[in-house]
C-alpha positions in Angstrom: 0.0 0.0 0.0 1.4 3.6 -1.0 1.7 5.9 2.4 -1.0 8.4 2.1 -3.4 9.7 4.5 -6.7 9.1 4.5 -9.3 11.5 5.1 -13.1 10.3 5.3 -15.9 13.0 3.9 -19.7 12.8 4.0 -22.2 13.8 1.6 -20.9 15.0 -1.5 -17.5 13.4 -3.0 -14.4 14.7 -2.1 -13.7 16.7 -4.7 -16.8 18.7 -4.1 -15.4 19.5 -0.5 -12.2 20.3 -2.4 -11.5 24.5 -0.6 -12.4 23.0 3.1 -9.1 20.8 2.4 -6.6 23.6 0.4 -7.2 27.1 0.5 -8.9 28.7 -3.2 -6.3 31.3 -3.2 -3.0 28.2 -3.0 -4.9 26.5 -5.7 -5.1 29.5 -7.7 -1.6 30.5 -7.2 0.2 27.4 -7.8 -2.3 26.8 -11.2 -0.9 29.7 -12.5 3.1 29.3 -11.2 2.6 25.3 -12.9 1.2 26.3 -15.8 4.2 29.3 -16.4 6.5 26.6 -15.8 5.1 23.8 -18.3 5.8 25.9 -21.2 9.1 28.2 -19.8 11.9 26.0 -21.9 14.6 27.8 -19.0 15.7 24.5 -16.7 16.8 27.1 -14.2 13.8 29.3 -14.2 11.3 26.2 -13.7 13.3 25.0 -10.8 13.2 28.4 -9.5 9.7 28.9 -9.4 9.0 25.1 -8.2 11.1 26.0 -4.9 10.5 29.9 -4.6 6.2 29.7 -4.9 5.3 26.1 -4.3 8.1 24.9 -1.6 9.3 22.2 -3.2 12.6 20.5 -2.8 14.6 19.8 -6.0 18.0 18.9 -6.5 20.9 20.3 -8.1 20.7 19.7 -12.1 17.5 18.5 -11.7 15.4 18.9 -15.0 11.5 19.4 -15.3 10.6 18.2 -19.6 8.1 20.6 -20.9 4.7 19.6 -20.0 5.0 18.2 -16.8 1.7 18.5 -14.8 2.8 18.5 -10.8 0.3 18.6 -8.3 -1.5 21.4 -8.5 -3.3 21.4 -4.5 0.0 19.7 -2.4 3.2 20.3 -5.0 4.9 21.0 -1.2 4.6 17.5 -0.4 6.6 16.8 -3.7 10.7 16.1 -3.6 13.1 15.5 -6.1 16.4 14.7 -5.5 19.4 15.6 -7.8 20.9 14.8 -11.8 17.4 13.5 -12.2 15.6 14.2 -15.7 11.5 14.3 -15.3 10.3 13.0 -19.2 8.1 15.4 -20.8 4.2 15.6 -19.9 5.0 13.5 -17.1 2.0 14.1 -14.0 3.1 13.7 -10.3 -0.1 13.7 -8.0 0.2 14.0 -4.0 -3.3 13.8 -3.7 -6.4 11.6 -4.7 -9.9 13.1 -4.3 -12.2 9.9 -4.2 -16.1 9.2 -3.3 -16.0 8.8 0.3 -12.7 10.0 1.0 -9.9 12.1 0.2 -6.0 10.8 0.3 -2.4 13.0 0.3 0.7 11.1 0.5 4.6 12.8 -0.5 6.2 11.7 -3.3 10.1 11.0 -3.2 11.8 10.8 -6.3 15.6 10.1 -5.6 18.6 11.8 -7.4 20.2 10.5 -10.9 16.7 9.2 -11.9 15.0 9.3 -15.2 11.4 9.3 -15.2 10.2 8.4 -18.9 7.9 10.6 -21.2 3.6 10.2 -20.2 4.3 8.7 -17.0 1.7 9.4 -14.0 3.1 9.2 -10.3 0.6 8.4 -7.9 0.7 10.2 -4.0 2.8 7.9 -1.5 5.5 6.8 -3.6 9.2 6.5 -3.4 11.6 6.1 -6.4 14.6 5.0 -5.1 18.1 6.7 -6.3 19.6 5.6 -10.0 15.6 4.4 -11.2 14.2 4.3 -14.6 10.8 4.2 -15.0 9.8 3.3 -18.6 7.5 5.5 -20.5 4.1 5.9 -20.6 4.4 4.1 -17.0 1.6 4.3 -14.2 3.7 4.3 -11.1 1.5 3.1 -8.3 4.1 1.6 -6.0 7.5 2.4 -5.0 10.5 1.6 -7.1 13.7 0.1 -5.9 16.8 1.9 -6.2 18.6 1.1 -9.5 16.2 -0.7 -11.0 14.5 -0.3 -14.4 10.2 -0.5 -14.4 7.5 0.0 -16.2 4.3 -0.6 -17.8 0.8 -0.6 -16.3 0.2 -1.7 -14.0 4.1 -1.0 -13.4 6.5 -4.2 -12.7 10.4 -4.5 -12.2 12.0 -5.0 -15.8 15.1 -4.9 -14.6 16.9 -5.3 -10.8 19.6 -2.8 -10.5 21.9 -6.1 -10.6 20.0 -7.2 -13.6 20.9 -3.6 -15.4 24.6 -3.5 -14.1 25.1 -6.9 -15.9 22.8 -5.8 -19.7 25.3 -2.5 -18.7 29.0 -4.1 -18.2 30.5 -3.3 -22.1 28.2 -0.7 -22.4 30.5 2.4 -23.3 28.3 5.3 -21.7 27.1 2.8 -18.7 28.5 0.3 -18.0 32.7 -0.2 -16.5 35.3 2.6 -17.5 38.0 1.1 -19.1 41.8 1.6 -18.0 44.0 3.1 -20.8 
């Protein structure tokens, strides 16, 4: 099970008793801050404006593809470590307005990892340091560190031991060579 909390409501759905749980005037201000940031093609100025107007914590060299979609109620509870590459209209939720209940869980993507194009993170996830995820991918559980995934639902393609081996002659990836 991912780690988010749950949060019962009555009556309506959740989503209809969506400004009791985040302030209108957040949801406003981070719409507009994402949406700047989808189409600004500046690295820099997209990590920037993540950290500076919705708190979140992104590493060094860190790189956001145009068209990613974060979460536009919680993008707080949303970290991303450093060298990792975020594939292009790629969504990261932290939240998950259902019928009878609402959920928010942090999502922890580790540093060096490559998320793949189309790929939708789910709230309560952690992808361990040196991952791949495939894409297109639905990302419902965590991933190991090192390991290569993908698919939906998402499953382990490759074991970081698995990937060092397909890896060993590889010239970019795998063993430097002495000279």
């Amino acid at each position: 099970m991912r780690r988010t909390t749950r949060y019962p409501v009555e009556g309506a759905n959740s989503l209809r008793h969506v400004y009791k749980t985040v302030p209108f005037g957040k949801v406003v201000k981070n719409f507009i801050v994402i949406q700047l940031a989808r189409y600004t093609p500046f690295l820099g100025m997209k990590n920037w404006m993540y950290k500076n107007f919705l708190q979140m914590k992104i590493g060094e060299h860190t790189s956001f593809a145009l068209m990613v979609m974060l979460d536009v109620m919680f993008p707080e509870k949303i970290s991303v470590g450093r060298n990792t590459v975020i594939g292009y209209n790629t969504t990261i939720l932290a939240h998950e307005y259902l019928i009878k209940e609402y959920r928010l869980g942090h999502v922890e993507i580790g540093s060096e990892v490559m998320i793949g194009a189309n790929t939708t993170i789910l709230p309560g996830v952690q992808i361990g340091d040196g991952a791949i995820v495939s894409a297109g991918t639905l990302v419902h559980k965590d991933v190991p560190a090192g390991a290569f995934v993908g698919g939906n639902p998402m499953r382990i393609i490759y074991t970081k031991e698995e990937l060092a081996a397909r890896w060993r002659e590889d010239a970019i990836y795998g063993l430097k060579k002495e000279e």
